[in-house]
Structures are given as C-alpha cells and as structure tokens.
N, CA and C atoms as a LAMMPS dump frame, in Angstrom:
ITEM: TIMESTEP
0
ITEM: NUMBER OF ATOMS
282
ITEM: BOX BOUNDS ff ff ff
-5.0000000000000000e+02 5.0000000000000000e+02
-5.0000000000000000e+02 5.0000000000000000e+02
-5.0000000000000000e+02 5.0000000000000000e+02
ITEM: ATOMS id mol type element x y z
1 1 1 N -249.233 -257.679 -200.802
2 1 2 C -249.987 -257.918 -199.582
3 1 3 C -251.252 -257.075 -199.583
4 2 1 N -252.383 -257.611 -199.2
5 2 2 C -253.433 -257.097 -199.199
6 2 3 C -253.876 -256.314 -197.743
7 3 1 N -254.598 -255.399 -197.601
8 3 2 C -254.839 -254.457 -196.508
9 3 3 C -255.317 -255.295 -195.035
10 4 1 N -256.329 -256.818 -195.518
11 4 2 C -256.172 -257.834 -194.477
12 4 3 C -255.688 -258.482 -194.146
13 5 1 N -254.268 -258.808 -195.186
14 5 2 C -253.146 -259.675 -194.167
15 5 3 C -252.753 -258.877 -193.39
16 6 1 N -252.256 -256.947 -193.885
17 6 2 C -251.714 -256.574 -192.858
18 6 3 C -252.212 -256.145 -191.73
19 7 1 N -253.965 -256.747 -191.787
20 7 2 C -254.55 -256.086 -190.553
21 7 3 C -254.345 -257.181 -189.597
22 8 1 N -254.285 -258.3 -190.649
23 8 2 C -254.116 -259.199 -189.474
24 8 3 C -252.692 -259.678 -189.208
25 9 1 N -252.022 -259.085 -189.371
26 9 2 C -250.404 -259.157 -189.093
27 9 3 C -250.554 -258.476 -187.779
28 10 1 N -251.159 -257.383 -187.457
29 10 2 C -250.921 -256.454 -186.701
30 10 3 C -251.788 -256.639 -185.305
31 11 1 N -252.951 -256.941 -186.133
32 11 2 C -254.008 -257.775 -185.017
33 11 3 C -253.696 -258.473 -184.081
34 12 1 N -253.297 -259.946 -185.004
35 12 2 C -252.912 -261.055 -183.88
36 12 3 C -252.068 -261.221 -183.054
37 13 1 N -251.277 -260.697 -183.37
38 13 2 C -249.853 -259.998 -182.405
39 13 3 C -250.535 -259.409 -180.803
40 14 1 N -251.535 -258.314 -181.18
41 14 2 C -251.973 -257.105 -180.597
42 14 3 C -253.204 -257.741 -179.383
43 15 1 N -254.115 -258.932 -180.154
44 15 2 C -254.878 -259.719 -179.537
45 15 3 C -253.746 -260.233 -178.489
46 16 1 N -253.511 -261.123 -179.027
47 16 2 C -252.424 -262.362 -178.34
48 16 3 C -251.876 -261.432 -177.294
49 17 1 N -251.071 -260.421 -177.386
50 17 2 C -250.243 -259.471 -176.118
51 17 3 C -251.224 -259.003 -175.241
52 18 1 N -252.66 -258.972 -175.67
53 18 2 C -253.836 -258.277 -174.548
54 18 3 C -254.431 -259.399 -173.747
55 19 1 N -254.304 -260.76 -174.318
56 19 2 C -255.185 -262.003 -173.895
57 19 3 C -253.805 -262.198 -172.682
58 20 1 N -252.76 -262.456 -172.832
59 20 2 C -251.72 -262.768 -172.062
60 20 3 C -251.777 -261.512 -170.918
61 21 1 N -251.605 -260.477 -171.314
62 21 2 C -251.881 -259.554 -170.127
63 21 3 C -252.806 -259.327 -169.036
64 22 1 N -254.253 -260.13 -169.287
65 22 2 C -255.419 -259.99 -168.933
66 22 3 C -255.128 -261.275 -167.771
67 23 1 N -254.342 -261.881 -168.762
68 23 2 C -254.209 -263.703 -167.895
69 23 3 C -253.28 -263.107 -166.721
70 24 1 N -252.427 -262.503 -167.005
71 24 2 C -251.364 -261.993 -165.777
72 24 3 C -252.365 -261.479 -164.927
73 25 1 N -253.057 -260.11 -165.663
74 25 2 C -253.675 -259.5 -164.395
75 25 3 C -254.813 -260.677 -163.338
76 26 1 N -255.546 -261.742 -163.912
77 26 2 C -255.951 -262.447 -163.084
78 26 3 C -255.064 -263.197 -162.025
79 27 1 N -253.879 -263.575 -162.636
80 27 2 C -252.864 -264.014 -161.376
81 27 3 C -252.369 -263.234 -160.605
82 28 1 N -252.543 -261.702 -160.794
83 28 2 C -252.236 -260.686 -159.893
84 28 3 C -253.09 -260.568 -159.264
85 29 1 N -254.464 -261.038 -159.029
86 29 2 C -255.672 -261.175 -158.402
87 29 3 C -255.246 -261.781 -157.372
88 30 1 N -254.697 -262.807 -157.154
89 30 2 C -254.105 -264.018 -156.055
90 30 3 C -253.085 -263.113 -155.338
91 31 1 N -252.763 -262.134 -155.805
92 31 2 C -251.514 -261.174 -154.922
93 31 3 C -252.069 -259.715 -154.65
94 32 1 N -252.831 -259.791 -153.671
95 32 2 C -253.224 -258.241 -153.91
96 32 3 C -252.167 -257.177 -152.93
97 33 1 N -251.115 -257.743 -152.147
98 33 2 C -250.045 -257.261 -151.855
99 33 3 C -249.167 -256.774 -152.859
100 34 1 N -249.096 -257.112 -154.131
101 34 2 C -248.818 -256.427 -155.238
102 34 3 C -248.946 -255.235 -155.551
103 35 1 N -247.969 -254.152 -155.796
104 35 2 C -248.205 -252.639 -156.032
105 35 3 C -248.203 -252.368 -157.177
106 36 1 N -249.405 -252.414 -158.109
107 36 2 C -249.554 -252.565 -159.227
108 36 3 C -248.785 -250.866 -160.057
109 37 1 N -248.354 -249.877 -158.864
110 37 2 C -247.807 -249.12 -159.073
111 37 3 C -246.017 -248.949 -159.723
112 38 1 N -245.779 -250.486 -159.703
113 38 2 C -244.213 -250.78 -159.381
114 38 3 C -244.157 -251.449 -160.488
115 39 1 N -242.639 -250.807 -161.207
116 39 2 C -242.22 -252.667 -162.008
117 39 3 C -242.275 -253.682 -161.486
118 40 1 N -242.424 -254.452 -161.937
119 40 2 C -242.59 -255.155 -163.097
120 40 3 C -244.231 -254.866 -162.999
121 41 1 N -245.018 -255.262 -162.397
122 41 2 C -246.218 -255.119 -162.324
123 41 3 C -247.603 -253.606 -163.127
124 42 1 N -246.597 -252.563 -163.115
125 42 2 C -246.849 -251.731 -163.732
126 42 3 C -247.167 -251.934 -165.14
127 43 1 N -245.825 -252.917 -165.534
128 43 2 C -246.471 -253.199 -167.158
129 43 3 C -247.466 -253.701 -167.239
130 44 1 N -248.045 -254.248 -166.497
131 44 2 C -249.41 -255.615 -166.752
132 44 3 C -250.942 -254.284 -166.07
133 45 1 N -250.263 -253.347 -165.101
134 45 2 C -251.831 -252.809 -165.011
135 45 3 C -252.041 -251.643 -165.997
136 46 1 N -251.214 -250.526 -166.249
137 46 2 C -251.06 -250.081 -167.166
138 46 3 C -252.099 -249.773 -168.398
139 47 1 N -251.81 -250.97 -169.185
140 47 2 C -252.391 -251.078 -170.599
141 47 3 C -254.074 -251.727 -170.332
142 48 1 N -253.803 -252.552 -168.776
143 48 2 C -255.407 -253.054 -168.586
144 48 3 C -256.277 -252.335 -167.888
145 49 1 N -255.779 -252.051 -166.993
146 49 2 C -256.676 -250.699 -165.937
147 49 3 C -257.662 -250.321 -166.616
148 50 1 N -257.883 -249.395 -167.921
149 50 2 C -258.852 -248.766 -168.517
150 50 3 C -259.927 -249.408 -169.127
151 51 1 N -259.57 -250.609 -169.403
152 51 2 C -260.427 -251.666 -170.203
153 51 3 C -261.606 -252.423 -168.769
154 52 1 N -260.583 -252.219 -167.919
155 52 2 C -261.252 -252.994 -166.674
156 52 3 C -261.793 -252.255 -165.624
157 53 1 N -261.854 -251.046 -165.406
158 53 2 C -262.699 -249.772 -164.507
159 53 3 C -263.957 -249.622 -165.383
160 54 1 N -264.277 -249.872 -166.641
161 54 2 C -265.954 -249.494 -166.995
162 54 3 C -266.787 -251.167 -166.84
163 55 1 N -266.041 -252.085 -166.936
164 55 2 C -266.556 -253.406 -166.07
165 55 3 C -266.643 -253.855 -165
166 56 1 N -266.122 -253.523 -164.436
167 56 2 C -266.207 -253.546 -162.984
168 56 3 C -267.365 -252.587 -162.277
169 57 1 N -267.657 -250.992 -162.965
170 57 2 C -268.923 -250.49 -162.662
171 57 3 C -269.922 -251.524 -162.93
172 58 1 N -269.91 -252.536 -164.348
173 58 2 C -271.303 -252.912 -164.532
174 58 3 C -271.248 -254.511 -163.485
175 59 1 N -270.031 -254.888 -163.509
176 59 2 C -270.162 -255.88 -162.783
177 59 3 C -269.142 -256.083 -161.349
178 60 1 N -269.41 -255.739 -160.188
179 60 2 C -268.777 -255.417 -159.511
180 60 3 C -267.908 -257.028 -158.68
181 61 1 N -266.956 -257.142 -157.914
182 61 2 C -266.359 -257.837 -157.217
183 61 3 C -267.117 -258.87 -156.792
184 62 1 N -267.551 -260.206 -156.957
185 62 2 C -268.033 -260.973 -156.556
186 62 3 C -267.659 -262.102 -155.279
187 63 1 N -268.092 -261.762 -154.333
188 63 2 C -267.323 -261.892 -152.972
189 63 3 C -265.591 -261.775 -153.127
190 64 1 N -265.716 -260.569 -153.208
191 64 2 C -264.109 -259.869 -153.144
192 64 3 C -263.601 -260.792 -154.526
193 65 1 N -264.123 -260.883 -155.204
194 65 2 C -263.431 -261.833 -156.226
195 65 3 C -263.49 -260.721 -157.386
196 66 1 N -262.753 -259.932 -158.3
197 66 2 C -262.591 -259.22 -159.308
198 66 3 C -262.709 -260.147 -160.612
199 67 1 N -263.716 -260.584 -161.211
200 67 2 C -263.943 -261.505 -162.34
201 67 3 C -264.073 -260.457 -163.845
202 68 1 N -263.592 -259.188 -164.028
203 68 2 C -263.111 -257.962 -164.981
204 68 3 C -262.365 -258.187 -165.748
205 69 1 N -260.885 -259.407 -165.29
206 69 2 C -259.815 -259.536 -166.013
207 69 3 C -260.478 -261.129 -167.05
208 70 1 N -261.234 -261.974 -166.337
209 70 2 C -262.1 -262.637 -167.024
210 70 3 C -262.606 -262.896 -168.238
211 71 1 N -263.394 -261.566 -167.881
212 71 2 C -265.162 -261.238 -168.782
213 71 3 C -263.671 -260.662 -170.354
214 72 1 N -262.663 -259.835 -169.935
215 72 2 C -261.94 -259.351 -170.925
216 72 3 C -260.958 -260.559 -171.664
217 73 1 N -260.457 -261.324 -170.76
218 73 2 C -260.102 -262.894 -171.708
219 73 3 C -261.04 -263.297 -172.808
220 74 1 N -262.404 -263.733 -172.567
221 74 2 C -263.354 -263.998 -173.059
222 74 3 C -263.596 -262.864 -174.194
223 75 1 N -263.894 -261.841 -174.667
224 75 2 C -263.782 -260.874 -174.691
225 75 3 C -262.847 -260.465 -176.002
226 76 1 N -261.367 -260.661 -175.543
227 76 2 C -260.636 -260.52 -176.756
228 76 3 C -260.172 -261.713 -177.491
229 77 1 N -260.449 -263.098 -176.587
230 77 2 C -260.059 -264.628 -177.366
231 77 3 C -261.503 -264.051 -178.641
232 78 1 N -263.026 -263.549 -178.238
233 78 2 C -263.962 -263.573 -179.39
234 78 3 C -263.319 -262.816 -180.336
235 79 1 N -262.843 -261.689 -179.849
236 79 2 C -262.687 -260.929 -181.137
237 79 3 C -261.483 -261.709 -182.321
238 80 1 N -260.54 -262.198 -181.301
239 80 2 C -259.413 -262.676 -182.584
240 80 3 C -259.955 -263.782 -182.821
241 81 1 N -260.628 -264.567 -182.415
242 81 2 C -261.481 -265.757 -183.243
243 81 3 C -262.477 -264.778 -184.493
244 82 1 N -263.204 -264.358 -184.211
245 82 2 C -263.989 -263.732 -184.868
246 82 3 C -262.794 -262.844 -186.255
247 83 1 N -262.391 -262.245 -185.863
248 83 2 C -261.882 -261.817 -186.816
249 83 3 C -260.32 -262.016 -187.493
250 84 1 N -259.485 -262.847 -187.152
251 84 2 C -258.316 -263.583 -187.749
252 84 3 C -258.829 -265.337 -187.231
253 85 1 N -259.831 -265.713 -186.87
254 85 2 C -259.508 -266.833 -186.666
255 85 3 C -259.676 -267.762 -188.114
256 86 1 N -259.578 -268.666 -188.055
257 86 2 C -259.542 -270.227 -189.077
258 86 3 C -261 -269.451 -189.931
259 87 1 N -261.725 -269.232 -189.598
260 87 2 C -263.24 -268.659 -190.476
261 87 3 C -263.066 -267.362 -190.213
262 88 1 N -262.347 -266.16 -190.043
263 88 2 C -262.409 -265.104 -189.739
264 88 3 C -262.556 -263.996 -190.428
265 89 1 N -263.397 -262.72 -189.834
266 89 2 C -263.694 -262.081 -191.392
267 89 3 C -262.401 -261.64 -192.192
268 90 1 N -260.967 -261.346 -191.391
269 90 2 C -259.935 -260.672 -192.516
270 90 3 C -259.355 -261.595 -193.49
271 91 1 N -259.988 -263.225 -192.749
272 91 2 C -259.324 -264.295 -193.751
273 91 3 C -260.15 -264.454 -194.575
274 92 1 N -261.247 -264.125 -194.719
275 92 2 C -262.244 -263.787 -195.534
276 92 3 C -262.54 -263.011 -196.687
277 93 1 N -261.697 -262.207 -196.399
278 93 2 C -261.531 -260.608 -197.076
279 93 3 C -260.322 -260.949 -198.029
280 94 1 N -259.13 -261.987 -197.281
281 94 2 C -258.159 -261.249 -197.823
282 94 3 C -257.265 -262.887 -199.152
C-alpha cells in the first residue's frame, strides 16, 4: 500500500463523518431549543463548534439564519472531491 491509499483510507472516512455532522448541525438550526450542551446533541456540536465560531465572525447570522454549518458542507464536500475524488490529487499520486 502506498502512503496515498492510506491517506485516503483515512481521509474519506474523516471527510464523510465531518460532511454528515455539519448536515446534523444545520438540522439543529430548526431546533434551537436544543441544548447543544447535552447528549446526544453534544456529539454533533463538539467536533463543529470550532470550525464554525471563526465563520460566523466573517459571516454573521443572516436574518437569525446561521448559514456557518453551510459555507462548511460546501467546504469539506471541495476538499474530498478535490482530493480523494474520481480526479483527485491522492488518486493521482497513488
């Protein structure tokens, strides 16, 4: 095995679990009675919170609408296209 299958062994996994999390946190958008402090919910703000407090400075709430969990869908679908996708650079490499 070469150093880019196993990057992308590890990658797409890692993409895929952040794109799904990002998607939750937008449906947690629709619940803001949600205590993002609490299980189950804890798992989903957790790992996103940090990714989504330096976007939200540059782009703030758009009529109360939090579009952060969004811009980061978009965001990490580029990167695993970009880099494990069908033309991607580790499939490229490897």
């Amino acid at each position: 095995m070469t150093d880019s299958t196993i990057a992308s062994w590890i990658l797409g996994p890692f993409l895929g679990l952040m794109t799904l999390l990002f998607i939750f946190r937008i449906v947690l958008t629709w619940y803001p009675q949600a205590d993002l402090n609490k299980l189950p919910f804890n798992l989903v703000a957790w790992p996103t919170e940090p990714l989504l407090i330096p976007v939200r400075k540059l782009i703030p709430p758009i009529g109360g609408v939090d579009i952060s969990p969004i811009i980061w869908v978009g965001i990490v679908s580029l990167l695993r296209e970009v880099l494990i996708g069908q033309q991607g650079l580790l499939r490229m490499l490897g």
